[in-house]
DOTOR-720026 format. One line per 5 residues: number of its first residue (from 1); for each residue y, z, x of C-alpha. Coordinates in nm, 2 decimals, padded with zeros to 4 digits. Layout:
BEGIN
NUM> Y/Z/X ~ ... .
end
This chain:
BEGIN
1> -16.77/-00.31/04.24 ~ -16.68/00.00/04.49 ~ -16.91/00.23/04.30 ~ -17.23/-00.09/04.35 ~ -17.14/-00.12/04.73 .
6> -17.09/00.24/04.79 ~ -17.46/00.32/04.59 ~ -17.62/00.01/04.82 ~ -17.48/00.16/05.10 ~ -17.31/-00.11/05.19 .
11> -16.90/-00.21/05.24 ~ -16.72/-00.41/04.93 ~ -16.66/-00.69/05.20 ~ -17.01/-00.73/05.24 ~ -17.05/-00.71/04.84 .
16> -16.82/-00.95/04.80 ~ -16.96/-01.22/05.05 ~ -17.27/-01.21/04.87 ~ -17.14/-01.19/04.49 ~ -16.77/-01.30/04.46 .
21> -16.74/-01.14/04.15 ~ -16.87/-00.88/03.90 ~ -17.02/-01.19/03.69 ~ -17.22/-01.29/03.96 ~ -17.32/-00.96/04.06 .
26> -17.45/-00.90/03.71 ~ -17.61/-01.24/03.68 ~ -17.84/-01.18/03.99 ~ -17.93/-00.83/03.88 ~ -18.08/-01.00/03.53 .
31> -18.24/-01.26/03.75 ~ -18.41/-01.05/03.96 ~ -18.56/-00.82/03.65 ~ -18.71/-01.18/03.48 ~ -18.84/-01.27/03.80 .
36> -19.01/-00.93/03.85 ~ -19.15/-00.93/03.52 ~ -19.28/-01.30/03.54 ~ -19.46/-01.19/03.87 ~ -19.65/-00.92/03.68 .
41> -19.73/-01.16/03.39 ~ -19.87/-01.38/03.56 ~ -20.05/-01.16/03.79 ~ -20.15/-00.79/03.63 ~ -20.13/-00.93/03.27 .
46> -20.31/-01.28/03.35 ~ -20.62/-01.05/03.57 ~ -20.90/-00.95/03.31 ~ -20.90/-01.25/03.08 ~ -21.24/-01.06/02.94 .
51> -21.03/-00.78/02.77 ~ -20.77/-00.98/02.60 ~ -20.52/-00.71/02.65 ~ -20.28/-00.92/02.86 ~ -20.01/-01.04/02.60 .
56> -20.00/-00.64/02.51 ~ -19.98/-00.52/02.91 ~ -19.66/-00.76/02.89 ~ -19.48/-00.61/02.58 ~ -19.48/-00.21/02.68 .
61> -19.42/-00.37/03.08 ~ -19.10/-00.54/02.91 ~ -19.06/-00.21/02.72 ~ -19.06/00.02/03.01 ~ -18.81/-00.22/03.18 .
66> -18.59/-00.26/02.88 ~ -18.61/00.11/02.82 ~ -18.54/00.21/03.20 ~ -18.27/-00.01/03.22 ~ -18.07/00.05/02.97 .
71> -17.75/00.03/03.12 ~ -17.83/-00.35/03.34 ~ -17.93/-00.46/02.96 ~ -17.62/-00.39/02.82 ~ -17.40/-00.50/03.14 .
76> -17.58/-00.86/03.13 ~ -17.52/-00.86/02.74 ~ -17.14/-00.79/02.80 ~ -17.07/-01.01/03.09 ~ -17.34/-01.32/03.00 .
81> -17.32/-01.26/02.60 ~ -17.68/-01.23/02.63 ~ -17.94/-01.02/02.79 ~ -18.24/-01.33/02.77 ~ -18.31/-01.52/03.00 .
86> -18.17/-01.87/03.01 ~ -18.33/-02.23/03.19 ~ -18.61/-02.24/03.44 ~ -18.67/-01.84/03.42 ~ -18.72/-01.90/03.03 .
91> -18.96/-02.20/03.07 ~ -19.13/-02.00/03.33 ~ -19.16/-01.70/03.12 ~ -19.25/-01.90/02.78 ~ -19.53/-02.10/03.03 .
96> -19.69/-01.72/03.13 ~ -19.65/-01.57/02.78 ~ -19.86/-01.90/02.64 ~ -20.11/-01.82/02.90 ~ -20.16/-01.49/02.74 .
101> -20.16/-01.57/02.40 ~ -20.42/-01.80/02.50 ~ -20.61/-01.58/02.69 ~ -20.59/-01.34/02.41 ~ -20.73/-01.64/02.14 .
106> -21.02/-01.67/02.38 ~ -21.12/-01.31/02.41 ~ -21.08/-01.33/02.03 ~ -20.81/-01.05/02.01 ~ -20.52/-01.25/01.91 .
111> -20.44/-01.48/01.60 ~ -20.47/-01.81/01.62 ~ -20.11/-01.89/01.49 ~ -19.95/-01.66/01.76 ~ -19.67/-01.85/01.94 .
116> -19.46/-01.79/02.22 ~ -19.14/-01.75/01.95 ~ -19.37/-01.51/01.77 ~ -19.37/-01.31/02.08 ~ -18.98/-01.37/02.16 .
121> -18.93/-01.23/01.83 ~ -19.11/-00.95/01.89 ~ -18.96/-00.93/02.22 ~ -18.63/-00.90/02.02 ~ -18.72/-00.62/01.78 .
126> -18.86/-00.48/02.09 ~ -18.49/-00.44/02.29 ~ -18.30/-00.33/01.96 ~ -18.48/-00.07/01.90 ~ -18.47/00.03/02.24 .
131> -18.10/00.01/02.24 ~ -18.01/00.15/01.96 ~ -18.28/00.43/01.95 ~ -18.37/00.35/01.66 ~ -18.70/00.46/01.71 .
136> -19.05/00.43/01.94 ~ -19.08/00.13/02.08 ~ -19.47/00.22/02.19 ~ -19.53/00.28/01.81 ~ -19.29/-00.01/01.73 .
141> -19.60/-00.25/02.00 ~ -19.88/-00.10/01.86 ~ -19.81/-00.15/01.47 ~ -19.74/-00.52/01.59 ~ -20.06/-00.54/01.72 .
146> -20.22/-00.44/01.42 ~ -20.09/-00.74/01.29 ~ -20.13/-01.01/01.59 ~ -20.53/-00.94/01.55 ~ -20.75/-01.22/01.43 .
151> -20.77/-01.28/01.05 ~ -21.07/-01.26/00.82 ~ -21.00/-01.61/00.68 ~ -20.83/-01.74/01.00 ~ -21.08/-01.67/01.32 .
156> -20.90/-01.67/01.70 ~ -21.00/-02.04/01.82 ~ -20.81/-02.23/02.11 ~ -20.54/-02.42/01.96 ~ -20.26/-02.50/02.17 .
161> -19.98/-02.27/02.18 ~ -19.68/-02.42/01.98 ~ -19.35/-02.34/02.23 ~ -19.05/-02.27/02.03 .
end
């Protein structure tokens, strides 16, 4: 906690009056990342509804946020036991993520079985690749892609989006 006050240029009293401990700290950190990248899905990825290419603006955001913050990632993991987002920031962010897939079904660049726990999941292999290195998480979005596509046999159409 001295090395967070002293880098935000503020005294540990003042730390401490706002998060009484490292928990809390760490909690509002995570917050604040889901609630940044809920603002740009709903806003950047949700603005050309034409293109389609919402729901894939939304994975390499999340990427270049997991990837930059590496080290928040594994602090939230650590001290929550899990670096996803939990209650309203989770409905909020499954509500956006449906918008996209939907958006991406109308532009007829997405499947028309895509769900939001398709995209969680993907989400997932997203973050452990990232964390472990394991390889390129841009390569890792594109060859998903490849497979979100419409089908031959199974044309994008506008069925609901099944929430997990």
């Amino acid at each position: 906690m001295p090395d967070v006050a002293r880098a935000a240029g503020v005294g540990i009293g003042t730390l401490y009056r706002h998060f009484p401990s490292r928990q809390a700290l760490v909690e509002a950190a995570a917050e604040q990342r889901f609630a940044e990248i809920l603002r740009l899905a709903q806003t950047d990825c949700l603005r050309d509804p034409a293109s389609g290419k919402g729901l894939a603006r939304y994975l390499h955001h999340v990427g270049r946020v997991l990837s930059e913050g590496r080290g928040l990632s594994a602090s939230v993991a650590a001290t929550v036991g899990s670096s996803a987002p939990g209650g309203e920031m989770l409905a909020q962010l499954e509500l956006a993520v449906g918008a996209l897939i939907s958006q991406g079904r109308a532009a007829g660049t997405l499947r028309a079985d895509l769900t939001v726990a398709d995209v969680y999941m993907l989400v997932a292999g997203l973050s452990g690749i990232i964390r472990t290195g394991s390889g390129d998480w841009h390569r890792f979005i594109d060859l998903a892609f490849d497979g979100l596509g419409p089908r031959g046999d199974d044309p994008a159409s506008a069925e609901p989006v099944a929430q997990p």
